[in-house]
C-alpha positions as CSV (number, residue, x, y, z in Angstrom):
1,X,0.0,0.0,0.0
2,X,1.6,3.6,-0.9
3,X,1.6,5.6,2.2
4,X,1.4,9.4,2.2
5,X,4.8,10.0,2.4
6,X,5.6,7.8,-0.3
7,X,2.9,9.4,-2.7
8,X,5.6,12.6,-3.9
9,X,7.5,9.7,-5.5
10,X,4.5,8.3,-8.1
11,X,4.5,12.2,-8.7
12,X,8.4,12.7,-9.4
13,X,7.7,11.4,-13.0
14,X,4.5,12.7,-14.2
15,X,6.5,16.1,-13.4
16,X,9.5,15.8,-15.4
17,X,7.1,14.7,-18.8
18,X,4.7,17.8,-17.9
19,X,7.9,20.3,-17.5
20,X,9.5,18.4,-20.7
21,X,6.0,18.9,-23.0
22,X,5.2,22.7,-21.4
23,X,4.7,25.2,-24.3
24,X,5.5,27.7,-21.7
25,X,9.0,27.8,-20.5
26,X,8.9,31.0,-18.3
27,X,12.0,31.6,-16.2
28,X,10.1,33.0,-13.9
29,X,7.4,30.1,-14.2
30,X,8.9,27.3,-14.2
31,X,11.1,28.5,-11.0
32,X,7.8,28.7,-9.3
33,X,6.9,25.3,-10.4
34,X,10.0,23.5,-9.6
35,X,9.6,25.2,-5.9
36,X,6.1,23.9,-5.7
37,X,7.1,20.3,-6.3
38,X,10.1,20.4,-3.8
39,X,7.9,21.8,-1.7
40,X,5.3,19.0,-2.4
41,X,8.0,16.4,-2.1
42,X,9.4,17.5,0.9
43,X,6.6,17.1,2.9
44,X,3.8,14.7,1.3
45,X,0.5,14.7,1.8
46,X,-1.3,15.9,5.2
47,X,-2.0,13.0,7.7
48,X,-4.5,13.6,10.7
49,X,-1.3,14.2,12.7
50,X,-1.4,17.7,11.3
51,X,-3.0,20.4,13.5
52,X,-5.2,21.6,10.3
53,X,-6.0,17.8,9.2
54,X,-6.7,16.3,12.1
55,X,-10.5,15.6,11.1
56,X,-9.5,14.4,7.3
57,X,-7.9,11.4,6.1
58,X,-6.5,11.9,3.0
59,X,-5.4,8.5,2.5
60,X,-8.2,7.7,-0.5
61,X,-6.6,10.8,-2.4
62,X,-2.7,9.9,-1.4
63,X,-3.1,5.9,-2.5
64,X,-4.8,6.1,-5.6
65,X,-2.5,6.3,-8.7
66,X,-3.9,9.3,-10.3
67,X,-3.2,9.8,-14.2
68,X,-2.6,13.5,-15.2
69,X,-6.4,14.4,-16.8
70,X,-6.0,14.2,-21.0
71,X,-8.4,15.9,-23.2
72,X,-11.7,14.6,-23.6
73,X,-14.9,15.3,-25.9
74,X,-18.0,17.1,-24.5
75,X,-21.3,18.3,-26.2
76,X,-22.9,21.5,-25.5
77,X,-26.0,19.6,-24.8
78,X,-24.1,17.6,-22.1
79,X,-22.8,21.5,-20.6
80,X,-26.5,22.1,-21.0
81,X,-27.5,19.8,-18.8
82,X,-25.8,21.0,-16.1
83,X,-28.1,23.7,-15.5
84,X,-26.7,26.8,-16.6
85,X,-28.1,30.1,-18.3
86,X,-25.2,32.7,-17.8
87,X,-24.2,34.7,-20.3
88,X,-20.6,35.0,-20.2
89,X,-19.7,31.4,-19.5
90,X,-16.1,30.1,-19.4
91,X,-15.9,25.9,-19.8
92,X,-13.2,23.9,-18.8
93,X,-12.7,20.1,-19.6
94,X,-10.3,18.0,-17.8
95,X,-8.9,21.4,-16.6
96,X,-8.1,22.8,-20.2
97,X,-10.0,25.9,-21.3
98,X,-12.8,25.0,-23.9
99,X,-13.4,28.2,-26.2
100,X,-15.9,26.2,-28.5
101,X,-18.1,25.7,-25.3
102,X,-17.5,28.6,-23.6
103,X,-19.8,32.0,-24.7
104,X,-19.0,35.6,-24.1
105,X,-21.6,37.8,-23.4
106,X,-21.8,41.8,-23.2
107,X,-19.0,42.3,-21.1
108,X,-17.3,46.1,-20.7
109,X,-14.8,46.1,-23.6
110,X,-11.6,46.8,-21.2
111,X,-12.7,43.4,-19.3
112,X,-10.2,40.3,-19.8
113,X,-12.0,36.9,-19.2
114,X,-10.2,34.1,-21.3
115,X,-8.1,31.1,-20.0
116,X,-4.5,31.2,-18.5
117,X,-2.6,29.3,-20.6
118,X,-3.5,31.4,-23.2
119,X,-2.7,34.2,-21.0
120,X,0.8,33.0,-20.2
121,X,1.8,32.8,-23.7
122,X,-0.1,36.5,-24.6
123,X,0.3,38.5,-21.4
124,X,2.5,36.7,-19.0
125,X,4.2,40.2,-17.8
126,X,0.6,40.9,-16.0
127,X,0.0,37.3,-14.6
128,X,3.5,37.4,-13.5
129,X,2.9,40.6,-11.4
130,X,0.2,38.3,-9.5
131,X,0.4,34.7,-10.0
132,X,1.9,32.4,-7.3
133,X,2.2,36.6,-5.1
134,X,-0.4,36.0,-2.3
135,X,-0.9,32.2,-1.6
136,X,1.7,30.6,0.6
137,X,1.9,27.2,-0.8
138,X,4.8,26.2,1.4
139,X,2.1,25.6,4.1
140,X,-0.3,23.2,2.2
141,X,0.9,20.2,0.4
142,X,-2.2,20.4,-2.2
143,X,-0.8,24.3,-2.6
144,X,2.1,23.0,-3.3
145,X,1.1,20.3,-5.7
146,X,-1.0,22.6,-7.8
147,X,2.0,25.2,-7.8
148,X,4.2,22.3,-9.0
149,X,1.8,21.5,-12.3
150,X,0.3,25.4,-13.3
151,X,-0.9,25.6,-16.5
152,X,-4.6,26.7,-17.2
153,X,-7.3,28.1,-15.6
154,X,-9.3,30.6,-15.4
155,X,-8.3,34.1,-16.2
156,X,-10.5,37.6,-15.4
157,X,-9.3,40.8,-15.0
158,X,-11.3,44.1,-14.1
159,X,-9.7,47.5,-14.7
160,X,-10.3,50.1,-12.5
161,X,-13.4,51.9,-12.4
162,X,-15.3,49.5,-14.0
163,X,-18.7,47.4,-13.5
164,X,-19.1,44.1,-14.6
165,X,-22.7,43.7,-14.5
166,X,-23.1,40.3,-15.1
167,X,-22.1,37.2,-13.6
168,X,-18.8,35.5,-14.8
169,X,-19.6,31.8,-14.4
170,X,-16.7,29.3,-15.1
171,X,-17.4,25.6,-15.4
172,X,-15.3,23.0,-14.3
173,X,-15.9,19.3,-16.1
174,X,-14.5,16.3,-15.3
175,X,-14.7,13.6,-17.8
176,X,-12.6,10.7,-16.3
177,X,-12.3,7.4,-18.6
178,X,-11.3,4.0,-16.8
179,X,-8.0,5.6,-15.2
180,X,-8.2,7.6,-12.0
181,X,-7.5,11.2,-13.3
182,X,-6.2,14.3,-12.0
183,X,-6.4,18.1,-13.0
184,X,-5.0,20.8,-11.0
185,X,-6.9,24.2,-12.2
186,X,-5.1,27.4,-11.3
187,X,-7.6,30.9,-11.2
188,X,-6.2,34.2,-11.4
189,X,-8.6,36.9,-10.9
190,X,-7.6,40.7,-10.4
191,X,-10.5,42.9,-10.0
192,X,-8.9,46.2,-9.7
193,X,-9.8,49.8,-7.5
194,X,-13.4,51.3,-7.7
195,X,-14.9,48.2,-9.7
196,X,-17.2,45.6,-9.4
197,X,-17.4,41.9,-10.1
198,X,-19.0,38.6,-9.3
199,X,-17.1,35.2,-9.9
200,X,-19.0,31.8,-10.0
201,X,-16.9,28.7,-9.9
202,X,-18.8,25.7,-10.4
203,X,-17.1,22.0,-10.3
204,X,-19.0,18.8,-11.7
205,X,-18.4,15.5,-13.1
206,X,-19.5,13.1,-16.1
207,X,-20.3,9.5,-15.2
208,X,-19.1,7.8,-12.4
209,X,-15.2,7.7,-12.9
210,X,-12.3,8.6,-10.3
211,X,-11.5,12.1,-10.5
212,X,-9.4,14.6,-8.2
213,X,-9.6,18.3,-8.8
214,X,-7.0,20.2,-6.9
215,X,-7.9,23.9,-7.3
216,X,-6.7,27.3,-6.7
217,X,-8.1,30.6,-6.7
218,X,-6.3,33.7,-6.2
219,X,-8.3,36.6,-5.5
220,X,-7.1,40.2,-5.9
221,X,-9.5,42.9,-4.3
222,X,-8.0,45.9,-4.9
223,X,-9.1,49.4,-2.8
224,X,-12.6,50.2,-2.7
225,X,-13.7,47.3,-5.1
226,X,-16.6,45.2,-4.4
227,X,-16.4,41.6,-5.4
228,X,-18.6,38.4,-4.6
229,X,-17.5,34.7,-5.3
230,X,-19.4,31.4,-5.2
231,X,-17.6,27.9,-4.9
232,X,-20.1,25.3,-5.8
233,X,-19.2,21.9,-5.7
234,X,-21.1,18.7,-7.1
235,X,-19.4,15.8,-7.7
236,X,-20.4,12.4,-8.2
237,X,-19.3,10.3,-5.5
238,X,-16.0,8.7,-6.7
239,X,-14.6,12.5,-7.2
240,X,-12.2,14.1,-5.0
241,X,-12.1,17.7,-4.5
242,X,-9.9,19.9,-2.6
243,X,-10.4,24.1,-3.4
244,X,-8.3,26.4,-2.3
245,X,-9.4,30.5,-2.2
246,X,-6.6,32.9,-1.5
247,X,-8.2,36.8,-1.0
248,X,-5.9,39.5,-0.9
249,X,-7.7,42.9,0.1
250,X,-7.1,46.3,-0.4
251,X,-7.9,49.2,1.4
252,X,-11.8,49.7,2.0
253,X,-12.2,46.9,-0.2
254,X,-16.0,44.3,0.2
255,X,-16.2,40.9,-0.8
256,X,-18.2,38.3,-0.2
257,X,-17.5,34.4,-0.9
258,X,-20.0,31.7,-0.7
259,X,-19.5,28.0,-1.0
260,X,-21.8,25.4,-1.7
261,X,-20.8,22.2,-1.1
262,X,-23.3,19.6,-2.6
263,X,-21.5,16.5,-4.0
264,X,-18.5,14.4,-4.0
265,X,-17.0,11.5,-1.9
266,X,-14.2,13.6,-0.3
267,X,-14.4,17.6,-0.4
268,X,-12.2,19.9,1.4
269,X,-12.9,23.6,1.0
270,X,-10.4,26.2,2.1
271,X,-10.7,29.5,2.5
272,X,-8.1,32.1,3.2
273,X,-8.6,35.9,3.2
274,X,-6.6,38.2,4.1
275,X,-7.7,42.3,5.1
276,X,-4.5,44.0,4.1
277,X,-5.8,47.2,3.5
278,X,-7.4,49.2,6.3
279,X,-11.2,49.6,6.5
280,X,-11.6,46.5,4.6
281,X,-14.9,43.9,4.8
282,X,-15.0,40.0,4.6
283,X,-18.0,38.0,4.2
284,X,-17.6,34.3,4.3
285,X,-20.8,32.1,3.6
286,X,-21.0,28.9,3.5
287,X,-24.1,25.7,3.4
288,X,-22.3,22.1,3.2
289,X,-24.7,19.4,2.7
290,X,-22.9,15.5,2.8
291,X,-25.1,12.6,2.4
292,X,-24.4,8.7,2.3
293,X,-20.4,8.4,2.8
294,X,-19.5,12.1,2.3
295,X,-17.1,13.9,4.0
296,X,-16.5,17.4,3.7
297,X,-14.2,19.7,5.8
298,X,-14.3,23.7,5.8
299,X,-11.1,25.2,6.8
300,X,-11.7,28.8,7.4
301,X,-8.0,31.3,7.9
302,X,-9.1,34.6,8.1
303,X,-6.3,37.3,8.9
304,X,-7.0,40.7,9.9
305,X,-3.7,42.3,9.3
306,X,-4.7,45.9,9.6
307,X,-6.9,48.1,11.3
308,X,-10.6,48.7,11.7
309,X,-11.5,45.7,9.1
310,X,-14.7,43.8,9.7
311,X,-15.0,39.8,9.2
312,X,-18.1,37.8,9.2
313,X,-18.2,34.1,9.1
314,X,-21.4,32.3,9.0
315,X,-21.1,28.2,7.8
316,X,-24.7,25.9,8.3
317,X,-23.9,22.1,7.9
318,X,-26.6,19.7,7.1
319,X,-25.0,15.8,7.2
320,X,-27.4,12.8,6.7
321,X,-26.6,9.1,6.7
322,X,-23.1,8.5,7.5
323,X,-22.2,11.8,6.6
324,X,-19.5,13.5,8.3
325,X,-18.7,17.6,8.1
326,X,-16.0,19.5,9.3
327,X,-15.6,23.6,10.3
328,X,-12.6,24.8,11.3
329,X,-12.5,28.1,11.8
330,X,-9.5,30.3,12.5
331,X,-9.0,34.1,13.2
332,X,-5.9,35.7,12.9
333,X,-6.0,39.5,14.7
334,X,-2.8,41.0,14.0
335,X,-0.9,43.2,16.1
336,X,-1.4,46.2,13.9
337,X,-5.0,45.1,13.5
338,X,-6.5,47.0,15.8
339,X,-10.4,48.1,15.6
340,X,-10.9,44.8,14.6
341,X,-14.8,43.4,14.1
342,X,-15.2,39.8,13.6
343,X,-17.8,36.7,14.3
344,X,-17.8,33.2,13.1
345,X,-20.7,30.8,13.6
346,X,-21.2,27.8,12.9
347,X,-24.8,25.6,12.8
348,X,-25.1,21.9,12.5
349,X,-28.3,19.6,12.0
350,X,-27.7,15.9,11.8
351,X,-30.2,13.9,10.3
352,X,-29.5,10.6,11.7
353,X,-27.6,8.6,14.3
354,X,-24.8,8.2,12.4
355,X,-24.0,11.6,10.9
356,X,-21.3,13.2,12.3
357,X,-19.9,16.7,12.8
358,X,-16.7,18.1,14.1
359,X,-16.3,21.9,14.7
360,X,-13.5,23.9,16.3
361,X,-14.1,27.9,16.0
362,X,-10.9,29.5,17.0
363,X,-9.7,33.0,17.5
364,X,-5.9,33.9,17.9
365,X,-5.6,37.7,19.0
366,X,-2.5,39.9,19.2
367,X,-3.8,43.4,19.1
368,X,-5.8,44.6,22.4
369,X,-8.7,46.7,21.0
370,X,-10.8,44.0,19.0
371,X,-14.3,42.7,19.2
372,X,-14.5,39.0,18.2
373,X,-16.8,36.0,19.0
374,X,-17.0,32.7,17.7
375,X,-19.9,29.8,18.9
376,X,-20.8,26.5,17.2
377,X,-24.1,24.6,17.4
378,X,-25.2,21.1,16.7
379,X,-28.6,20.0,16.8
380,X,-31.4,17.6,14.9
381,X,-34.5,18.9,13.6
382,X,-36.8,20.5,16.0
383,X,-39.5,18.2,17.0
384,X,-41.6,21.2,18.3
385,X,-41.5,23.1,15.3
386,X,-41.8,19.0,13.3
387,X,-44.8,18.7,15.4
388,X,-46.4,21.9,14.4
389,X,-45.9,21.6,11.1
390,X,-47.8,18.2,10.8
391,X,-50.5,19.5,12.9
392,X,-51.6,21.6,9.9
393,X,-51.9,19.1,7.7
394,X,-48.4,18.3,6.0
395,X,-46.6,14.9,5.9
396,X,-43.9,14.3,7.7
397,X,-41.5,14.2,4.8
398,X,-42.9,17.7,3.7
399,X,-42.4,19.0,7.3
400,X,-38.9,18.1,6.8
401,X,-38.1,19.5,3.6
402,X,-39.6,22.9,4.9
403,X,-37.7,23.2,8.0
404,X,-34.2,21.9,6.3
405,X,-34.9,24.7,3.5
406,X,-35.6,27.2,6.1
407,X,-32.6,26.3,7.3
408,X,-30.6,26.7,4.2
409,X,-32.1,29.6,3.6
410,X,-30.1,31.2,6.2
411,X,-27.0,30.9,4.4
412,X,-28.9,31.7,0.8
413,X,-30.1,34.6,2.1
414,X,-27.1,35.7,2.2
415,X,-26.5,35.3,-1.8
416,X,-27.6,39.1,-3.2
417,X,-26.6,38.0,-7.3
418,X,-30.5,36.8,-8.2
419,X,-29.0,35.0,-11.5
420,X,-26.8,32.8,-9.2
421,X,-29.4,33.0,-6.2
422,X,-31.8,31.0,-8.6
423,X,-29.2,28.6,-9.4
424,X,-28.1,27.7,-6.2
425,X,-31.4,27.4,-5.0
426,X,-32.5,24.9,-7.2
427,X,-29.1,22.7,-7.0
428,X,-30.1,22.9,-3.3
429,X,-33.7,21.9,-3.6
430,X,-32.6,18.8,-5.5
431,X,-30.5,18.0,-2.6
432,X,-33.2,18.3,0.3
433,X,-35.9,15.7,-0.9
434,X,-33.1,13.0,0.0
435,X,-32.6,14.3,3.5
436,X,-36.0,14.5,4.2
437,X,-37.0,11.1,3.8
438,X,-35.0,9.9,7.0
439,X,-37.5,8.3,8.5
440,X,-34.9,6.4,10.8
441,X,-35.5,7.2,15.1
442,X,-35.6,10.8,16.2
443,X,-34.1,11.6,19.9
444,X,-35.3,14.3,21.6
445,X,-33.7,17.4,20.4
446,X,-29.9,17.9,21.6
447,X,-27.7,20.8,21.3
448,X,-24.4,22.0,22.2
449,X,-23.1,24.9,22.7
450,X,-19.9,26.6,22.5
451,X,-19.7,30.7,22.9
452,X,-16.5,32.7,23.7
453,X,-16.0,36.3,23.3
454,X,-12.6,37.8,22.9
């Protein structure tokens, strides 16, 4: 059996041939790749002896000889069916930009939006200015790993003073064939002072073969700009999926992520912003949903580094059957970060005996003028308010489905973009029915609590 440790070694090869066949042989680029990998080999994958990994064994992802993903044919109809009406629409296949599937729609003419390989061989001096700049991929092995084997992705940049009206939606496909594949997606997107922008990210899969998408965004805010960004995840349930967000923030700067996680067998979705610019706002969102075997983790770093910056964390976790969720939740209050505002919360409802949750909100403050808080809760459905709702009439499995959407809702609610609003609502509505039909024995309601102010 490979172990984690002995995983960099299966990797040692499939570097070599994808350094040998690059059509981009940036000094600059391929320094940053080669320091990836020895970063990657140097320390292998996590193991739950890692403070950040203790809840999540990566082992599935480590022992499974992963091929790198080749190209592979998709219909439109088959993009189609996915759901989706936006009109500027970036597609990516196996983790290569698509242009024949992709559409452009009335974008401002000074707004970039194509792929980044194209981008690397067109424009590398701007990518260069940002790429590989804010994420520290010498602390994360899958950092490291997607460092290690840049090559596309998507590409969007905003000049200043402009307002991008419509959604950008990019679409992440992965087609596997009878080998285990792998693609390792790197986003750039720079969304410069005064403008506006919202980013959707959305990651499926086609049929039921073994896929891991290791992903990277890195998100520049710049001063006073106003950005939102959705992570939605639906795999089947032989995908992998870890995501990484990087947020770098400028002065006076607002943005809003939201993540959806919906699907796939192992999902690990980090999120790391960082207010660097004084006066600057951080909404993080999120609504996980893990049903049968699912596991999915949320590792929330969230660094104040300046002062009189506001955070807001706010993740709702619904885990049936033996699903099992994870919140981790870390603020970082800087010395210089003083005037500091920040809450994270964290709501759970498990839907059977089995389900399982583990949540650790933590704050870690070095400046002495701050007001933080941070509380979990875990609890079933409410019988009360299950009782009620049967009392006028509805089933029990309709009772259910109202009180779980209700429940979702909080975090939808959230979600101001009404395009993407629509579309998340009905991936989530799909996801409900499932949940609802636990019919399985119901304890009386029981809740913990955890609140500690700072």
């Amino acid at each position: 059996m490979i172990t984690e440790t002995q995983a960099p070694e299966r990797y040692l090869e499939t570097f070599d041939q994808f350094n040998r066949r690059s059509a981009t042989q940036l000094g600059w680029l391929k320094a940053l790749r080669q320091e990836g990998f020895a970063r990657f080999a140097e320390t292998g994958f996590p193991t739950t002896h890692d403070e950040d990994w203790r809840f999540t064994n990566v082992a599935p992802i480590a022992q499974t000889a992963f091929q790198s993903a080749v190209a592979a044919d998709v219909s439109p109809g088959q993009v189609d069916s996915f759901g989706t009406q936006f009109a500027t629409q970036l597609v990516f296949v196996n983790g290569r930009f698509s242009r024949e599937l992709s559409r452009f729609g009335a974008l401002p003419r000074n707004v970039k939006v194509n792929g980044l390989a194209q981008e690397l061989t067109s424009n590398a001096s701007a990518v260069e200015a940002h790429l590989g700049q804010y994420l520290n991929f010498r602390r994360d092995a899958f950092s490291a790993l997607n460092t290690a084997f840049i090559e596309d992705g998507a590409y969007v940049h905003v000049p200043r003073g402009t307002v991008v009206e419509q959604p950008i939606y990019v679409l992440y496909i992965a087609a596997p064939g009878e080998q285990p594949i792998i693609e390792n997606p790197r986003n750039l997107i720079v969304v410069e002072e005064n403008s506006q922008a919202t980013i959707v990210e959305d990651y499926v899969s086609l049929g039921e073969g073994t896929s891991f998408s290791n992903t990277i965004t890195e998100l520049v805010a710049g001063d006073s700009s106003v950005v939102s960004h959705y992570m939605i995840v639906r795999g089947s349930g032989s995908s992998y999926n870890v995501s990484t967000l990087r947020l770098q923030q400028g002065r006076s700067s607002n943005v809003a992520t939201h993540s959806l996680l919906l699907g796939g067998a192992l999902v690990r979705n980090n999120v790391h912003p960082v207010l660097a610019g004084q006066g600057a706002e951080c909404l993080i969102n999120g609504l996980f949903m893990a049903n049968g075997r699912q596991h999915m983790d949320n590792y929330m770093l969230v660094e104040h580094a300046s002062p009189h910056c506001n955070s807001r964390q706010f993740y709702n976790g619904i885990l049936n059957a033996q699903g099992h969720g994870v919140f981790h939740g870390r603020i970082i209050v800087h010395k210089d970060a003083q005037k500091t505002d920040a809450k994270q919360t964290n709501r759970n409802l498990l839907l059977s005996d089995d389900a399982q949750i583990d949540t650790k909100p933590q704050l870690e403050i070095y400046a002495d003028d701050v007001k933080c808080t941070h509380g979990a809760t875990i609890g079933q459905v409410e019988e009360n308010a299950l009782f009620y709702l049967r009392s006028r009439g509805l089933s029990e499995a309709s009772a259910r489905h109202l009180l779980l959407m209700a429940f979702a809702n909080e975090c939808l609610d959230r979600m101001n973009e009404t395009q993407v609003r629509k579309h998340v609502e009905a991936l989530v509505s799909q996801w409900v029915p499932e949940s609802a039909s636990y019919t399985g024995q119901q304890h009386a309601p029981a809740e913990r609590v955890w609140e500690e102010v700072g």
